[in-house]
C-alpha positions in Angstrom: 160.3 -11.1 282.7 157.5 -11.5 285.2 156.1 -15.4 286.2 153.3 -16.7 286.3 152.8 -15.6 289.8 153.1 -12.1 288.9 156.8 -12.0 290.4 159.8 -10.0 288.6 163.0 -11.6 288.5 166.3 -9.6 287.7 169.8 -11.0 287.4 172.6 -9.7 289.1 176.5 -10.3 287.8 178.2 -10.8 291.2 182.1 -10.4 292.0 183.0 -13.5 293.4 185.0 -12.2 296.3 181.6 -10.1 297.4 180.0 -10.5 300.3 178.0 -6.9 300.4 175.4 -6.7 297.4 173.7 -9.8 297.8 172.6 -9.3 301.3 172.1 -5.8 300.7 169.6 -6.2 297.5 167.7 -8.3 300.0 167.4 -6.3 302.3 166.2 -3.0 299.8 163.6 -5.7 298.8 162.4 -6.6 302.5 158.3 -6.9 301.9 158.7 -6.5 298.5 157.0 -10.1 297.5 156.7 -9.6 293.8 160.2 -8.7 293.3 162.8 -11.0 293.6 166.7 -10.8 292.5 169.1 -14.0 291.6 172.6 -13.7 291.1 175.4 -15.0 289.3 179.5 -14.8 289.8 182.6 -14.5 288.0 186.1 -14.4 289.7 187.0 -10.6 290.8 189.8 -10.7 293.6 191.5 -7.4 293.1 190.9 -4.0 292.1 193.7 -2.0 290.3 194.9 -1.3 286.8 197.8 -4.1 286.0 197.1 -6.3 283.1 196.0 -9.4 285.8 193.1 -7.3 287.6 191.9 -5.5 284.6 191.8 -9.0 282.8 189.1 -10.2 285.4 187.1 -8.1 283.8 186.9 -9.6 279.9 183.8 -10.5 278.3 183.5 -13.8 278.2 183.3 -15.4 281.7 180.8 -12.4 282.5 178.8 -13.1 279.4 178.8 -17.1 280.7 177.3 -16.1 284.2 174.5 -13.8 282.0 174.0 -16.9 280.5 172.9 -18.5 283.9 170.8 -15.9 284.7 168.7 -16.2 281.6 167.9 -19.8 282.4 166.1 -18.2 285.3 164.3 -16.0 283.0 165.0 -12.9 284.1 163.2 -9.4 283.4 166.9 -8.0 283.1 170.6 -8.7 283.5 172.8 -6.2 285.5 176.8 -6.1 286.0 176.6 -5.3 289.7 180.3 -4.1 290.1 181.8 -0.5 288.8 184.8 -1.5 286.8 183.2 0.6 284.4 184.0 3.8 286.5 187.6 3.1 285.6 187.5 1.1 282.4 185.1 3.9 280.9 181.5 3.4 280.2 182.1 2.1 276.9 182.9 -0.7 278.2 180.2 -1.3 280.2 178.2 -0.5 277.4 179.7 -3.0 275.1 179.2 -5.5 277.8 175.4 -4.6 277.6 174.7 -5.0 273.9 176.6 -8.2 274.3 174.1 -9.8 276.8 171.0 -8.4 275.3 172.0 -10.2 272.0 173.1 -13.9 274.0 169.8 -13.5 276.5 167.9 -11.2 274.8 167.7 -9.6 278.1 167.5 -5.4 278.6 171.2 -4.8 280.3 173.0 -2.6 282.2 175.6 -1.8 284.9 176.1 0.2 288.3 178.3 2.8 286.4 175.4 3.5 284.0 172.6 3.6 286.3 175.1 6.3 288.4 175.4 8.0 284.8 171.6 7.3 284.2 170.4 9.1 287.5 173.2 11.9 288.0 171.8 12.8 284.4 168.3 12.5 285.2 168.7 14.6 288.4 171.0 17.4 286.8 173.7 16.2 290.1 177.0 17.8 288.3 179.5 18.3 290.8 179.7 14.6 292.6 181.8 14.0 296.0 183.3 10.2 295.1 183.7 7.8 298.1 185.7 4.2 297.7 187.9 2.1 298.9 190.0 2.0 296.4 193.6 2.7 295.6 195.0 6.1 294.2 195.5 5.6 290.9 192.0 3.6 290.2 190.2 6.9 292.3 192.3 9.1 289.6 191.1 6.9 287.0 187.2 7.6 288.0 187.7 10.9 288.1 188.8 10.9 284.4 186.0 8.8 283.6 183.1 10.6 285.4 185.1 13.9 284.2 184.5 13.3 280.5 180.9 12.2 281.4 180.8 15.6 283.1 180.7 14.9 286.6 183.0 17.1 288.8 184.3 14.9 291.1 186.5 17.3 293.2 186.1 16.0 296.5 186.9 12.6 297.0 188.5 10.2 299.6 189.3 6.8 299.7 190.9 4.0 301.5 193.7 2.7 299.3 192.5 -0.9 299.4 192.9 -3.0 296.2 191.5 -6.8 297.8 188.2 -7.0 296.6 187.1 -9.0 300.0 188.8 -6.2 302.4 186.4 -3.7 301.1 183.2 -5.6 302.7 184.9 -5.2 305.9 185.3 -1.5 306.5 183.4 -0.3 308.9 180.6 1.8 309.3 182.2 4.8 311.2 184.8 5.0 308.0 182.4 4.9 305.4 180.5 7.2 307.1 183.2 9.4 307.9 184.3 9.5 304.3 180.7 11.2 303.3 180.4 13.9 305.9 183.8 15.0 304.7 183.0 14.9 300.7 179.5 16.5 301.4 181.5 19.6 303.5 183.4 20.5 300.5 180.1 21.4 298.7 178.9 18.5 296.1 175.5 18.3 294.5 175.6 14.4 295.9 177.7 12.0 296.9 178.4 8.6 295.2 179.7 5.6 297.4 181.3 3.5 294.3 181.9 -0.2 295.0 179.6 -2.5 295.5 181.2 -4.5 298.1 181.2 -1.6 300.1 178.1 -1.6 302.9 177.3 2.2 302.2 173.4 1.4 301.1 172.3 0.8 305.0 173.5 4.2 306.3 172.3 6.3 303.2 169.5 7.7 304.8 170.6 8.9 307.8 173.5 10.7 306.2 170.8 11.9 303.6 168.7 13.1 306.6 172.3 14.9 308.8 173.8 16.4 305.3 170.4 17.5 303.3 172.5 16.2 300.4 171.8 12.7 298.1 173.8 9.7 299.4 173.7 7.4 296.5 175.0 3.6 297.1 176.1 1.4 294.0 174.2 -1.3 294.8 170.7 0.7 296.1 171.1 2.2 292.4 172.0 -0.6 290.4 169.0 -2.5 292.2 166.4 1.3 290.9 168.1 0.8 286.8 166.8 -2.9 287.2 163.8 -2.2 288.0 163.7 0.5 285.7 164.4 -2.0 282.7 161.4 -4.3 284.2 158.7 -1.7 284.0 158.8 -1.2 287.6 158.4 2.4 289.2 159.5 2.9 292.6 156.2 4.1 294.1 154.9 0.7 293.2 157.7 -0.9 296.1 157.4 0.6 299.4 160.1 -0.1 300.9 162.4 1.1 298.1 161.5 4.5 299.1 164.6 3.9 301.8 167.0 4.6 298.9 166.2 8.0 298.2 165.6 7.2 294.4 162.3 8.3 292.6 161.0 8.4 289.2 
């Protein structure tokens, strides 16, 4: 939804415990006046697959914080995090019909709009950095899998604390890319959105001559997608590497 002043507006779902996306998003959207993003939280702590972290992600307190964001009348609601990479995108996509019918809203998630655009771009063979613990990175790999997305090459950190991921460093993150993109991948997919990958993607883009895509750069291109917006309209979203 646009206001008055010609602004858009698009809701983000926010993992409490995340310091990353909301600076980030900013930051993408530097001189960008008529675009502005507002976000809303639900308790995520911990990333893994017992019955305790996968029940931060049911429906109904995330659907409650969608309801915040529609007071704020956005253009579109997005659920900024990637459980759906291990929970399979049928989840996500049951989350989205859900909002659009409470908000009325156009929905989606960061695993979709990393489905959306691998599809778009014909990226098959995808090298899969996150912080994450084993069996959650063999659980991606499943999921992407059936979607068909190779992803062969893969590291990660073994971290399950959803506030330990903001604080890896640069040098790791980093690190982790070069060595995905050397085993031969059509791009590489930082996964997590509390991870700060989105500031170095264009120098590794630039060293590698490969796509470095960052959840949170590409859940902010599906929102503005869903709100009529094309990225040669917003300068400096040309950083992200993401065109229509």
């Amino acid at each position: 939804m646009t206001g008055t002043n010609g602004t858009t507006r698009l809701g983000m779902l926010t993992p409490s415990s995340n310091s990353v996306l909301e600076p980030v998003t900013g930051a993408l959207l530097e001189g960008c006046a008529d675009v502005t993003a507002h976000f809303s939280r639900f308790r995520v702590t911990e990333i893994g697959l017992s019955q305790a972290a996968l029940g931060q992600f049911d429906l109904e307190p995330i659907l409650t914080a969608a309801d915040l964001l529609a007071d704020a009348r956005v253009a579109a609601i997005l659920w900024n995090g990637t459980s759906g990479s291990w929970l399979g995108f049928d989840a996500d996509e049951r989350l989205c019909r859900e909002i659009e019918g409470r908000t009325a809203r156009p929905a989606s998630t960061s695993t979709l709009a990393f489905r959306d655009l691998f599809q778009a771009k014909g990226f098959s063979r995808i090298g899969l950095v996150t912080p994450y613990t084993a069996d959650v990175q063999r659980r991606i790999q499943a999921t992407w899998r059936a979607a068909g997305f190779a992803c062969t090459a893969e590291r990660h950190l073994g971290l399950s604390e959803n506030f330990a991921f903001a604080e890896v460093d640069s040098a790791s993150i980093s690190g982790m890319v070069r060595a995905v993109a050397a085993e031969g991948v059509d791009a590489v997919a930082i996964v997590c959105t509390n991870l700060a990958g989105a500031p170095l993607a264009l120098e590794l883009e630039a060293e590698l001559n490969i796509p470095v895509v960052d959840s949170v750069a590409v859940t902010l291109w599906k929102g503005l997608r869903l709100a009529g917006r094309r990225m040669d309209d917003l300068a400096k979203m040309s950083k992200i590497l993401i065109h229509d």
